[in-house]
C-alpha positions in Angstrom: 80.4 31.0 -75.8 83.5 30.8 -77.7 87.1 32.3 -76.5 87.8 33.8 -79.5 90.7 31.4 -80.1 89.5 29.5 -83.3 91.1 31.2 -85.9 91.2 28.9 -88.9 94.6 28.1 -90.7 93.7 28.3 -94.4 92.0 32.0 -93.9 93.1 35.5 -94.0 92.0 38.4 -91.5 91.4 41.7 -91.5 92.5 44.0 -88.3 88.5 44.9 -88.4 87.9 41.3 -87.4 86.3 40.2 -91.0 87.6 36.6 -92.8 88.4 35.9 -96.7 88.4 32.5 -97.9 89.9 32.8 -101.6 88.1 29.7 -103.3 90.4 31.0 -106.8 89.2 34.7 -107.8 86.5 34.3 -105.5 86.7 34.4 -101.8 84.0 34.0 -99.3 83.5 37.0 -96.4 82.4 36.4 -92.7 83.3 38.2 -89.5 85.9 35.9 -87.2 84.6 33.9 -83.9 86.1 36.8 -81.7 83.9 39.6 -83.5 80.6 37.1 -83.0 82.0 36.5 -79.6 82.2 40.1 -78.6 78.8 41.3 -80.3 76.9 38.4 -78.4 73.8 37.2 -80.0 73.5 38.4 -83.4 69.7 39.4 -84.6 69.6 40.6 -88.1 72.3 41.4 -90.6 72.3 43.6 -93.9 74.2 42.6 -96.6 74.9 44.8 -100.1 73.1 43.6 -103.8 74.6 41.2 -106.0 76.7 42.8 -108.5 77.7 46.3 -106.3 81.6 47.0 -106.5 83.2 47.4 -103.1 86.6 48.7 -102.2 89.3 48.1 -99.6 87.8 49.0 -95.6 84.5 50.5 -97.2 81.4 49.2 -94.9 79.9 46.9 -96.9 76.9 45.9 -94.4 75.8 45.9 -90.5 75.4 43.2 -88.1 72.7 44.0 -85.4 73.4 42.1 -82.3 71.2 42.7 -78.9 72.6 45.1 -77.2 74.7 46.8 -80.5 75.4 47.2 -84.5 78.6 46.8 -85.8 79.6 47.6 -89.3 81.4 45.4 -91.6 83.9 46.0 -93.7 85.3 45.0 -97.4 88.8 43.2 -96.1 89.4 43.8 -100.4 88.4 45.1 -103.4 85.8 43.7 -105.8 82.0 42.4 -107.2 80.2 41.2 -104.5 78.5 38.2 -106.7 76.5 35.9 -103.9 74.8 37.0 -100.5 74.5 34.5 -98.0 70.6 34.2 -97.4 70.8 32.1 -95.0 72.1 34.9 -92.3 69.4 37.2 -93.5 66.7 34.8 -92.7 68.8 33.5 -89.2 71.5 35.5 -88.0 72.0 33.4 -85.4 73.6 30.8 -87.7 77.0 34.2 -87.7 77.3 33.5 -83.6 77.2 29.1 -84.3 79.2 29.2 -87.3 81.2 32.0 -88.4 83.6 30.4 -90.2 81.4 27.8 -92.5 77.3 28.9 -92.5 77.8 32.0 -90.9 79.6 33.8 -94.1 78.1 37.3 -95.4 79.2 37.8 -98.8 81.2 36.1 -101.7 83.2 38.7 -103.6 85.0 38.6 -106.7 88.6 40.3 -106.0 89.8 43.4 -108.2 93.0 43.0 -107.1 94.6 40.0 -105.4 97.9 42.1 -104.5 95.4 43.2 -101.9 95.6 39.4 -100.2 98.9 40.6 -99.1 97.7 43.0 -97.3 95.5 41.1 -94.9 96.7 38.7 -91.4 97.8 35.6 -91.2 95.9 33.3 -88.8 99.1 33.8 -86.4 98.9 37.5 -87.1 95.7 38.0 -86.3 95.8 35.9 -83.3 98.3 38.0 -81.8 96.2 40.6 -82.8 93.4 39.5 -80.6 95.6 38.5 -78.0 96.6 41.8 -77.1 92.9 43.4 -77.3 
C-alpha cells in the first residue's frame, strides 16, 4: 500500500485530499494517493450527471471503501462535463491509480482565480506530513 508520499508536481490539492489537473479551462478531479491510502480498498463510487454546476467544497459524490464512505468534494467551481466510467464500473482502479485512471470527474472551471486557492504539491505534502 502506498505511503501517501506521491504527490504529483504538475497538480493542485485541496486540504480535503481531492486533485485538479487543469488540461486549459478543463481540469480533471481525483482524490490524492493519501485519501485512497487511508480509505483502503475502494468498492463503489458515485459520481454527479454530466452537465450539473458545482461550487467551491460542495460534495460532489461518495467513495464507498470497505470499512467506510467518504465524501468528495468540488476543489472549484464549475460544469462537471465528463464522468470517469471507468471507476463506476471498478473502483478499485481509485486505490491502483489515483492520479492517471483513477480520476472522478472532469469539470469545466467558473472561475480560475479559484486555482489560487488550492495547494501546491509542497503544500499539501506538508499538509499530510503533519496528519
Amino acid at each position: 500500500m502506498a505511503s501517501g508520499s506521491d504527490v504529483p508536481e504538475e497538480l493542485k490539492y485541496s486540504e480535503d485530499h481531492e486533485w485538479l489537473g487543469l488540461d486549459g479551462e478543463t481540469g480533471a478531479v481525483g482524490i490524492t494517493d493519501y485519501a485512497q491510502s487511508e480509505l483502503g480498498d475502494i468498492v463503489f463510487v458515485e459520481l454527479p450527471e454530466v452537465g450539473q454546476q458545482l461550487e467551491k467544497g460542495q460534495v460532489f459524490g461518495t467513495i464507498e471503501a470497505v470499512k467506510t464512505v467518504a465524501e468528495v468534494y468540488a476543489p472549484v467551481s464549475g460544469e462537471v462535463v465528463e464522468i470517469n466510467a471507468a471507476v463506476q464500473e471498478g473502483a478499485e482502479v481509485i486505490n491502483t491509480d489515483p492520479y492517471g485512471a483513477g480520476w472522478l470527474i472532469k469539470i469545466r472551471l467558473a472561475d480560475p482565480k479559484e486555482l489560487s486557492q488550492l495547494l501546491s504539491a509542497g503544500d499539501y505534502t506538508a499538509l499530510i506530513a503533519g496528519l
